[in-house]
DRENKOL-672341 format. One record per atom (N, C-alpha, C): residue in three letters; x, z, y. Coordinates in steps of 0.2 Angstrom, whole numbers, plus 5000, padded with zeros to 4 digits. Each point is the difference from the previous one (the first is absolute). Layout:
<sites>
ALAXZY/...
</sites>
This chain:
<sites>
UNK500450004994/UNK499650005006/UNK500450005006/UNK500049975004/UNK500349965007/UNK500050055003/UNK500350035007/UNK499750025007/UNK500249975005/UNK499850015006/UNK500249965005/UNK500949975002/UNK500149955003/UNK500549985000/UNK500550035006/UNK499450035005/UNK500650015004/UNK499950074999/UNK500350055003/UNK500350064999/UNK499650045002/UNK499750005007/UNK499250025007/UNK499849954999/UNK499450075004/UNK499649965005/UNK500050065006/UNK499849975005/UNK500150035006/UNK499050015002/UNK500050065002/UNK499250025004/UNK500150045006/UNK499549965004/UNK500150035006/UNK499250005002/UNK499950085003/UNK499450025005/UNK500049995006/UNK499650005005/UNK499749995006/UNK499550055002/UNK500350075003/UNK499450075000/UNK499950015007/UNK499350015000/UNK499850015007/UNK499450065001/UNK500650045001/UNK499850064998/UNK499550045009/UNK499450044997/UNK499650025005/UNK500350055005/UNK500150025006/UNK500250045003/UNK500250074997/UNK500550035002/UNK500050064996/UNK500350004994/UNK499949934995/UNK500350024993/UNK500749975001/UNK500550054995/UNK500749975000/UNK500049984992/UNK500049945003/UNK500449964993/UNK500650004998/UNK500350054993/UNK500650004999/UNK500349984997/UNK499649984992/UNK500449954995/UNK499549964999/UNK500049954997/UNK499649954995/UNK500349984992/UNK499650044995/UNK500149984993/UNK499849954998/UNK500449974996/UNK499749924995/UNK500150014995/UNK499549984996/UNK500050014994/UNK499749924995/UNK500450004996/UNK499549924996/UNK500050054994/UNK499349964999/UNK499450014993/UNK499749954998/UNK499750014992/UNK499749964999/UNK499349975003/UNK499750045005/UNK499550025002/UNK499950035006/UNK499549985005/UNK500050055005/UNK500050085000/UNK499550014994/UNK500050104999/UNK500550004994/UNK500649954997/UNK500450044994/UNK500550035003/UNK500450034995/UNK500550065003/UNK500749945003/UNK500450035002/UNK500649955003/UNK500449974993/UNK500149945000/UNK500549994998/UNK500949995000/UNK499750015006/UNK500749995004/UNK499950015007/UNK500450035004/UNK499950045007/UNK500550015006/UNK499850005005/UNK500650025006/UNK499750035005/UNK500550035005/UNK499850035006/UNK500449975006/UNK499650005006/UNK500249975007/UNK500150055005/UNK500250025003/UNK499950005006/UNK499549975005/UNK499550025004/UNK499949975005/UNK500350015005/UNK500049935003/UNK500450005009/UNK499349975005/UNK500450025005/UNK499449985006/UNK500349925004/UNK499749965000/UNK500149925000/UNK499849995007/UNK499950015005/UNK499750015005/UNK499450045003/UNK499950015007/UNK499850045005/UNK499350024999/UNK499749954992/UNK499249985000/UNK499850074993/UNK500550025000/UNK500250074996/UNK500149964991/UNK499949955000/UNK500149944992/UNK500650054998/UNK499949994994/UNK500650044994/UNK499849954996/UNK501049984997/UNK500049964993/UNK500250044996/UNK500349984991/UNK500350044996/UNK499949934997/UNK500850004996/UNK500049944996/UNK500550034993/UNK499849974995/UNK500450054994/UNK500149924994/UNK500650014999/UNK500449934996/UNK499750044992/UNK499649974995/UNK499950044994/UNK500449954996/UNK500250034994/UNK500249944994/UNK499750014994/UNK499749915001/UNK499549984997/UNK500149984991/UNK500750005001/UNK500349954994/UNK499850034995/UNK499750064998/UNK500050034993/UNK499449974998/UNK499650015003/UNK499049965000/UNK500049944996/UNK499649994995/UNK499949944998/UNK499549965003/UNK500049935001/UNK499849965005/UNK499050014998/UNK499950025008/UNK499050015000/UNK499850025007/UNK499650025001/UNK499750035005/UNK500050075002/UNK500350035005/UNK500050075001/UNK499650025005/UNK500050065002/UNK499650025007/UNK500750035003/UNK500049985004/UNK500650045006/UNK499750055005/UNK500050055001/UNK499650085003/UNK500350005004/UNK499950045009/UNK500350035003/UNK499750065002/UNK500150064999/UNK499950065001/UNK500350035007/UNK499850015008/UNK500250025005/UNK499850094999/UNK500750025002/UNK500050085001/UNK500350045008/UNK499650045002/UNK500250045003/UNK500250064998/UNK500850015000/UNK500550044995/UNK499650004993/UNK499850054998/UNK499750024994/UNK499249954998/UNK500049995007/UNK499149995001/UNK499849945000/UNK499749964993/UNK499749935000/UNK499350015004/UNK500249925005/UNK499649995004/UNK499549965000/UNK499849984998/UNK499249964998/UNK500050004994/UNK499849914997/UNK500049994991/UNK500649965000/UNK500450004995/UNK500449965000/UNK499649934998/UNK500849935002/UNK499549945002/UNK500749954995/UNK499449954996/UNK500349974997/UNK500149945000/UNK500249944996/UNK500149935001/UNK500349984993/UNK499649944997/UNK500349984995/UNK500749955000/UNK500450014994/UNK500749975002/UNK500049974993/UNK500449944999/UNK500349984995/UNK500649984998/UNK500550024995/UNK500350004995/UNK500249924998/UNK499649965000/UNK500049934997/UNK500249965003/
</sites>
């Protein structure tokens, strides 16, 4: 069984977060599924991108182990300890 050829993939957020909340990391996780557990995972810092208070986080995961299909890619936004909304997904492929 094959996995991906190249070594990463790279993900990156765009958070625009409500007055008052500090955005301080964003976790990514790939699963087979929106609600399955992580298969593989990372952590970002978020930085402030400009004046308009926008926070990125981008995190390089490696995909190579995976055998070729369709994933869900998860982002989880925390304030230190404290997840801040629902985490939010996106399908990715392997193939």
């Amino acid at each position: 069984m094959g996995g991906l050829p190249a070594a990463s993939s790279k993900a990156l957020v765009e958070i625009y977060p409500q007055p008052g909340q500090n955005i301080s990391e964003v976790a990514f996780a790939i699963a087979d599924s929106p609600t399955g557990p992580a298969m593989l995972s990372g952590r970002s810092p978020a930085t402030e991108r400009d004046k308009a208070a926008k926070r990125t986080a981008a995190v390089s995961i490696d995909m190579s182990s995976l055998p070729p299909g369709i994933y869900t890619a998860v982002a989880s936004v925390f304030d230190g300890t404290k997840l801040l909304g629902e985490p939010a997904g996106h399908s990715v492929s392997t193939d």
